[in-house]
C-alpha positions in Angstrom: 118.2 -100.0 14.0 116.2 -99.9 10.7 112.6 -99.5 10.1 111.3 -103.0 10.3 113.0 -103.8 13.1 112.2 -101.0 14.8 108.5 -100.9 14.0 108.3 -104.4 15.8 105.7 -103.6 18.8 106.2 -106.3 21.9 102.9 -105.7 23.1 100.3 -108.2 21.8 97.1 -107.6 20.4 93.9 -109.6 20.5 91.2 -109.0 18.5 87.4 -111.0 18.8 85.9 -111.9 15.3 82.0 -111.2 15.2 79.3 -110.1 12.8 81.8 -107.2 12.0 84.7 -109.3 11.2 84.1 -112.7 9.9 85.0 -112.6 6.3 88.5 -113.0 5.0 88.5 -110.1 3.3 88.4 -107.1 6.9 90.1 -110.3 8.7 93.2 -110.2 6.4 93.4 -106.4 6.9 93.3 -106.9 10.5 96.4 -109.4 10.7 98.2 -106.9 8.3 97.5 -104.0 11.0 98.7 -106.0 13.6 96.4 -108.8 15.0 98.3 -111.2 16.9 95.8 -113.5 18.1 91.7 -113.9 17.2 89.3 -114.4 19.9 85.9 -116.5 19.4 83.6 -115.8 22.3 81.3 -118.9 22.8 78.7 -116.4 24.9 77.5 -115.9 21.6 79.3 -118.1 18.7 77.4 -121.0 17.1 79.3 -124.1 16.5 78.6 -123.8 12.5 80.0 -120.4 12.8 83.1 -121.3 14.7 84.1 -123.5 12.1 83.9 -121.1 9.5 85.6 -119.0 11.7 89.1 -121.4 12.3 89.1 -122.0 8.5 88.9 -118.3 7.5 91.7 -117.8 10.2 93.9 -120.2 9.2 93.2 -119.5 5.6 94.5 -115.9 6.0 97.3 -116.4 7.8 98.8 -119.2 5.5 97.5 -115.9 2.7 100.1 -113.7 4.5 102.3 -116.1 6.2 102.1 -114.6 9.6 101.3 -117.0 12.6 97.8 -116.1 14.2 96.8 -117.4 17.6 93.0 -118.6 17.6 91.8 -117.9 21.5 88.8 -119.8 22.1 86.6 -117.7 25.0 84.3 -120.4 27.0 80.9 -118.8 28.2 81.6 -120.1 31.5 78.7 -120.8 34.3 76.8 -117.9 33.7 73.9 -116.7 36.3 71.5 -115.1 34.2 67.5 -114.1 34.7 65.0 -115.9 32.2 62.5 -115.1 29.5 60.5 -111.9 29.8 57.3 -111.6 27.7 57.8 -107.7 28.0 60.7 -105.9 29.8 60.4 -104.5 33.1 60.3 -100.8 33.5 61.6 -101.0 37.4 62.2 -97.7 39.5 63.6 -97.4 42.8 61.6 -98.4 45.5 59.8 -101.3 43.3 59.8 -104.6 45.0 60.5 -108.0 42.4 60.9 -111.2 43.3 63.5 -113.3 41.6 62.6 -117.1 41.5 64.3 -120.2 41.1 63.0 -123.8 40.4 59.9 -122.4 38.3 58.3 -120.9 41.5 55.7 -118.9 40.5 55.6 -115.3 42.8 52.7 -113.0 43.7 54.9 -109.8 43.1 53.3 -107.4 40.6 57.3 -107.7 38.7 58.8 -111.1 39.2 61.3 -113.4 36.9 63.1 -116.2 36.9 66.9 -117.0 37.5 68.3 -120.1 35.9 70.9 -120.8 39.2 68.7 -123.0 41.6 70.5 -122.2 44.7 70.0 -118.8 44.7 67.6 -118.3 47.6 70.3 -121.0 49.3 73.9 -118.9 48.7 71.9 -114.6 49.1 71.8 -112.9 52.7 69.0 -110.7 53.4 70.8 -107.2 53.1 72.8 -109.0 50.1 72.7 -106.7 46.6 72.3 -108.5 43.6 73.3 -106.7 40.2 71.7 -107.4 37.0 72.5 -106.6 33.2 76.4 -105.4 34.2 75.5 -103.9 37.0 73.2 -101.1 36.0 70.3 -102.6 37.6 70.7 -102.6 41.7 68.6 -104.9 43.7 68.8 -105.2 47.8 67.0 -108.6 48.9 64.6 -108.0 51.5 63.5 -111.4 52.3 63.8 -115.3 51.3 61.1 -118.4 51.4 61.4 -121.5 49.0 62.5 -121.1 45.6 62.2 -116.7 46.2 63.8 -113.8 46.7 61.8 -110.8 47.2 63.7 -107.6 46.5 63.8 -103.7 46.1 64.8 -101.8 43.3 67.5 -99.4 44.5 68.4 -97.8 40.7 66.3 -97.4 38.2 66.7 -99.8 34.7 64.5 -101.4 32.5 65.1 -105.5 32.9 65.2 -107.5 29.9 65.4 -111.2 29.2 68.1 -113.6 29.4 70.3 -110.8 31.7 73.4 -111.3 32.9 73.3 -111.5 37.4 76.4 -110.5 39.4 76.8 -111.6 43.2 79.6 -109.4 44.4 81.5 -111.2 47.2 78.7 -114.5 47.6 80.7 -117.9 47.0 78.4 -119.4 44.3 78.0 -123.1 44.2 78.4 -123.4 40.6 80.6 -126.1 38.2 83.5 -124.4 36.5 82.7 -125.9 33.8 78.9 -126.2 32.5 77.7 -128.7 30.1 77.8 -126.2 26.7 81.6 -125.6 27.9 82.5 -129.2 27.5 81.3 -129.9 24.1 82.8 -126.3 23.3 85.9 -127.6 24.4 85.4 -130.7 22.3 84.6 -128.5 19.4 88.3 -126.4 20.1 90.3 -129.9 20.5 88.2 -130.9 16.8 89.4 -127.8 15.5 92.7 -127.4 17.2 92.3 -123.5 18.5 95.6 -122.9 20.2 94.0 -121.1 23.8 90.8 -122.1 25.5 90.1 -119.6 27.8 88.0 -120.3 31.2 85.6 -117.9 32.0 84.8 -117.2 36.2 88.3 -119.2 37.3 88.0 -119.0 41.1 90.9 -121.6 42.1 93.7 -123.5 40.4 91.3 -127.0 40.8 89.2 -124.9 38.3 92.3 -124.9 35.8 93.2 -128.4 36.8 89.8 -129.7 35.4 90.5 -128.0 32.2 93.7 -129.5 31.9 92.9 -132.9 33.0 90.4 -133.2 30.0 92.7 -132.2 27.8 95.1 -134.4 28.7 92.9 -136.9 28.5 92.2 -136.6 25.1 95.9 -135.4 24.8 95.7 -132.2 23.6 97.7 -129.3 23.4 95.4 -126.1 24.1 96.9 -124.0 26.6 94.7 -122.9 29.3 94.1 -119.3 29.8 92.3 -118.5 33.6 90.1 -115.4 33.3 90.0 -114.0 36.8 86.7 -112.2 37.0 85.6 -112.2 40.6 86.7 -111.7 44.3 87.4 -115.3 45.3 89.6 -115.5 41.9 91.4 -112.4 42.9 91.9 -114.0 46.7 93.8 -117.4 44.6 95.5 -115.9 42.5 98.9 -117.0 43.1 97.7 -120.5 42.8 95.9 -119.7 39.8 99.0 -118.2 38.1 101.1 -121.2 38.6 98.7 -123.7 37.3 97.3 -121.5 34.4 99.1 -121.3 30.9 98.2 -117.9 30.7 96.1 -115.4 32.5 93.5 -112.7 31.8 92.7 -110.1 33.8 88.1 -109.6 32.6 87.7 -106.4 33.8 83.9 -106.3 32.9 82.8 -109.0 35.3 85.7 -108.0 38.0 84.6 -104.1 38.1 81.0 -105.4 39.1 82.6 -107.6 41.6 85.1 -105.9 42.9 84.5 -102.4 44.1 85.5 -100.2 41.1 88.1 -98.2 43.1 89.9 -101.6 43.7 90.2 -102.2 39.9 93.4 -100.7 38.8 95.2 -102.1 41.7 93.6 -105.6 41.0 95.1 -105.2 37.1 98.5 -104.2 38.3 98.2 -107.1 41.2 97.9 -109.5 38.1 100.6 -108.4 35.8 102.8 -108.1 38.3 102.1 -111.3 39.8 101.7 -112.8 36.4 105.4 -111.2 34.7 106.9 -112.6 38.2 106.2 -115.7 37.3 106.9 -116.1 33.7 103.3 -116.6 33.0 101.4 -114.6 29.6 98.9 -112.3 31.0 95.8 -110.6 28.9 94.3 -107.1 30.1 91.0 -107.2 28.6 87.6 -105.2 28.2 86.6 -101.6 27.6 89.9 -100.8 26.2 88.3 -98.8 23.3 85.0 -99.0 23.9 84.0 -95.4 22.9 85.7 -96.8 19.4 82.3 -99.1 18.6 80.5 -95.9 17.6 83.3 -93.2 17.2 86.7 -92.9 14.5 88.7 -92.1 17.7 89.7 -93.0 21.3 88.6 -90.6 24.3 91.7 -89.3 26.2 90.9 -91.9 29.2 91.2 -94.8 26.7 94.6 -93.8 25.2 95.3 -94.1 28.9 93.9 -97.0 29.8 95.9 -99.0 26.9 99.3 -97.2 27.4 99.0 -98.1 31.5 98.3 -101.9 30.2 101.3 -101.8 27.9 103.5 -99.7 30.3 102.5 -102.5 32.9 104.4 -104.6 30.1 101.3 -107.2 30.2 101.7 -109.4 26.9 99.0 -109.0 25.0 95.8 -105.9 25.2 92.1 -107.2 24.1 89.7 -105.8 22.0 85.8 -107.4 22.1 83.0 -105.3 20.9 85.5 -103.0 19.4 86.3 -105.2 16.6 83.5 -107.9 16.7 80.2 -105.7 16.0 82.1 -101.7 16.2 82.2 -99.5 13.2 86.2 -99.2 13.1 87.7 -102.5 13.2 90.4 -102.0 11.1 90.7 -98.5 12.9 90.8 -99.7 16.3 93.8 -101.8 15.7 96.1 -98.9 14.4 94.8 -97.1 17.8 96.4 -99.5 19.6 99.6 -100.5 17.7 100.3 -96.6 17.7 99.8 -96.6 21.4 102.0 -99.6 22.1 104.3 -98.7 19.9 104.9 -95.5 21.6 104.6 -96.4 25.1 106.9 -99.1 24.5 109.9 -96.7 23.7 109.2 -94.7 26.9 110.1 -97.5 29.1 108.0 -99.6 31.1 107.4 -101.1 35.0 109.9 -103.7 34.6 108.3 -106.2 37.1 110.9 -108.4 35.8 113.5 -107.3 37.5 112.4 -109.3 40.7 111.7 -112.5 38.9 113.5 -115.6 40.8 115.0 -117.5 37.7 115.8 -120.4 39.1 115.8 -123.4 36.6 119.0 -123.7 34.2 117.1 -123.3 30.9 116.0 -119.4 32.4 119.4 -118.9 34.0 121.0 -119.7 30.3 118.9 -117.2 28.6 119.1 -114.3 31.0 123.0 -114.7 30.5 122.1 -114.7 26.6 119.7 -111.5 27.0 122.5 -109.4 28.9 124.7 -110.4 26.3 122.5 -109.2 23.2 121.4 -106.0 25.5 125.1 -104.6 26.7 126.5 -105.2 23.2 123.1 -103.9 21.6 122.6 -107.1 19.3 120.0 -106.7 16.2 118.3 -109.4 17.4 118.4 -112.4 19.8 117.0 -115.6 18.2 116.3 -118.4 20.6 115.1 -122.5 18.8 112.5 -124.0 20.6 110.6 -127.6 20.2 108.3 -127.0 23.5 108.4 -123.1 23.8 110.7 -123.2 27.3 113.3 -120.9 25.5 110.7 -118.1 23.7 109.1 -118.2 27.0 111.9 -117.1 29.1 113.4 -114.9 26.7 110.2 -113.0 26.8 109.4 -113.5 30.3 112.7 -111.3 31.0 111.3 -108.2 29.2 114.5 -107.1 27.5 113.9 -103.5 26.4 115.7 -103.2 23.1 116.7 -106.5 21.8 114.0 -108.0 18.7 113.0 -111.4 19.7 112.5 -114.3 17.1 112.0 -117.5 18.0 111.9 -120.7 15.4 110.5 -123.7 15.8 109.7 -126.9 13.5 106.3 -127.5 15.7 103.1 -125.9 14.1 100.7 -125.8 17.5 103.6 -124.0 19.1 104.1 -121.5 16.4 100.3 -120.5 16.9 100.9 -120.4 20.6 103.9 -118.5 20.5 102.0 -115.6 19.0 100.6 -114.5 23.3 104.1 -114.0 23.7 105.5 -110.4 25.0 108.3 -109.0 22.1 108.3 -112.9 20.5 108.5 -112.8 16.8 107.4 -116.2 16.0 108.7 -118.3 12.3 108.8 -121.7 11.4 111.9 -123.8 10.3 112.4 -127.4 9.8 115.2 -128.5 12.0 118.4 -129.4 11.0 120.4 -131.8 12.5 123.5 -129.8 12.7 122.7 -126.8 15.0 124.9 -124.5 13.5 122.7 -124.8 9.9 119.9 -123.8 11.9 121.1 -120.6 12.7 122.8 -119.9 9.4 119.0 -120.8 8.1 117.4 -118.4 10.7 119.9 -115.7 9.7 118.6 -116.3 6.4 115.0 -116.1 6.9 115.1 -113.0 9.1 117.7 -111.3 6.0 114.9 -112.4 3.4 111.9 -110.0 5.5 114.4 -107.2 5.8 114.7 -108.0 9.7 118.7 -108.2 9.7 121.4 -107.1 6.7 124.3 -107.7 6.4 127.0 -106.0 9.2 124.3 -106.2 11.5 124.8 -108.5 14.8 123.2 -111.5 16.2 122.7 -113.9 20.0 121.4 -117.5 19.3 121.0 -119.6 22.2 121.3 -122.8 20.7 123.5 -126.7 21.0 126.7 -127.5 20.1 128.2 -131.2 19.6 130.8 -131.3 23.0 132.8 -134.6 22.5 129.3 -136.7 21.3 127.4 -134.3 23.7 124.9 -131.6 22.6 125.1 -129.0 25.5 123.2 -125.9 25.3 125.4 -122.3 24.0 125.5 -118.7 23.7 126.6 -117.6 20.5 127.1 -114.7 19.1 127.7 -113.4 15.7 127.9 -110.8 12.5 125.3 -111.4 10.1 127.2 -111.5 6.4 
């Protein structure tokens, strides 16, 4: 196989824009080093700067003609304490109270919590966590609108801080009232993902879904499982989500931390079983916000994801406020890249392919594998084909898929191993896969000699039925 061909990583990357990587200038760089897919996190993304943010996107990657998935990352119905005047400086043994409904407490530390049924939904005995779980509070007792509590580690408590309640069933909607006009903003702007943040059954996804259908549009929905009672539905999850991610920030404050790398593999497997895209996000370089290179545990970390064959690895604070953007991308294309050739899990294996249109293509992928084709190129209108073909993992074969839809292009980019390019239709199938032969000839990704497996139709007595085809690229 030559270079170009061989350089193609099937492991996805996402990257999430910030204050470090806004401008068109470091974002181009970034899609030439390998971002498949940009992430907006609505925790903290204004909507004036979201729009900025699609435009320079989409600007760049008409610039460089490279398809580039925009992810939009709801902020989901976050428990968080209020406004402090000045931070608490709590050590163990200190007793707070944490108040809901504006309750005003008697403890020497107290602050407010912006969920009102707090006091309802805690146990005494219960621990509540606080700012990502480095702050450790056991409740002691409940009356009205208060939870009083002792400090079991010691923090300082700040304002506005983020409150994990490992294993309680919290009453809350899955979608709060900044999440729907979000997700009006991404249907204005026509992001190609809208992710949902705290998805703890499919009904979650199905709300999502149900508005954009509604207002018939064609994000696809990507659950973020980020807690126990997610974990518990997750096989109902997978089959309504578009796509899953695996949020290992909130789910390691959750879930005991043990449990973690058992709970990824859970996912991915359960995820590449059924044919759905899955994301294995957070901390993957973390050490990489302040330092040129990964630690040892993080080279790990990414080549378990990728051997896991998930479709696509994450990067947040790596590339939206770190010091090594750019640098943090060639970490993990070198990883992939690597780990790739070594093998991988192949989950796939087990997958039940039961519908014709996945039947067709495993027949097609065999084909291209035992008579090691340069590349198997699949035409798609809906994405049914590029999803199979990469749901079936094949090790060696290059995957392009073509399509004359522009939302599915983007969309196409979460996609393990799918190279996506655009081509208008013609209506004789055969010229579309002379045309694709041609495309892929003109970016050095076949020459002449080499060989070719197009799933694609065939005219059958005034009947187009679907075909394997194989042939030598001229």
């Amino acid at each position: 196989m030559h270079s170009e061909q061989h350089k193609a990583r099937r492991t996805k990357i996402i990257a999430t824009l910030g204050p470090a990587t806004s401008e068109a200038e470091i974002l181009a760089k970034m899609v030439e080093t390998g971002v498949n897919i940009a992430r907006i996190n609505m925790s903290h993304a204004k909507p004036d700067q979201v729009r900025k943010n699609v435009e320079t996107i989409r600007y760049v990657s008409d610039l460089l003609k490279k398809p580039v998935g925009i992810l939009m990352d709801l902020q989901g119905p976050a428990i968080r304490t209020g406004e402090l005047h000045t931070e608490l400086d709590l050590q163990p043994g200190n007793r707070i109270a944490l108040t809901v409904r504006g309750e005003v407490s008697e403890e020497e530390h107290s602050v407010d919590v912006n969920y009102e049924y707090l006091v309802d939904d805690i146990k005494v005995g219960d621990v509540v966590l606080v700012d990502n779980g480095e702050i450790h509070l056991k409740v002691l007792g409940k009356k009205r609108n208060q939870l009083t509590c002792e400090v079991l580690t010691e923090g300082v408590l700040g304002s506005r801080r983020h409150i994990n309640l490992p294993g309680v069933r919290v009453n809350l909607p899955a979608l709060t009232d900044k999440d729907l006009a979000d997700v009006e903003l991404g249907i204005e702007l026509g992001v190609d993902f809208i992710a949902m943040s705290f998805c703890r059954e499919a009904d979650d996804v199905l709300k999502l879904k149900a508005i954009l259908d509604y207002r018939r549009a064609r994000q696809k929905v990507v659950a973020k499982l980020e807690d126990q009672e997610g974990i518990r539905n997750l096989n109902e999850i997978v089959e309504e989500a578009d796509a899953v991610m695996v949020a290992r920030g909130d789910l390691g404050i959750e879930c005991p931390y043990e449990e973690l790398p058992i709970i990824q593999r859970r996912i991915v497997k359960a995820c590449v079983l059924a044919g759905k895209p899955v994301i294995v996000a957070t901390h993957m370089l973390e050490s990489m916000i302040d330092n040129p290179s990964p630690t040892r545990a993080e080279i790990t970390d990414v080549s378990n994801a990728v051997f896991e064959q998930c479709d696509a690895i994450m990067l947040s604070g790596e590339t939206s406020v770190g010091k090594y953007p750019v640098k943090c991308l060639e970490v993990m294309d070198r990883i992939a890249q690597r780990v790739e050739r070594s093998g991988g899990a192949n989950y796939a294996e087990h997958a039940r392919m039961d519908s014709k249109g996945a039947k067709m293509l495993k027949s097609a992928v065999v084909m291209a594998q035992e008579t090691r084709a340069d590349a198997l190129i699949v035409f798609t209108r809906s994405g049914g084909m590029a999803r199979n073909a990469a749901w079936l993992r094949p090790p060696m074969t290059p995957l392009y898929a073509f399509t004359d839809n522009d939302t599915l292009l983007n969309q196409l980019t979460i996609h393990w191993g799918i190279q996506p390019f655009p081509l208008k239709f013609a209506d004789d199938p055969s010229l579309n896969v002379d045309h694709a032969i041609a495309l892929l000839k003109e970016r050095n990704l076949l020459k002449a000699g080499d060989t070719i497996v197009a799933v694609t139709e065939v005219a059958v007595r005034g009947r187009m039925i679907d075909t394997i085809l194989r042939e030598t690229v001229d």
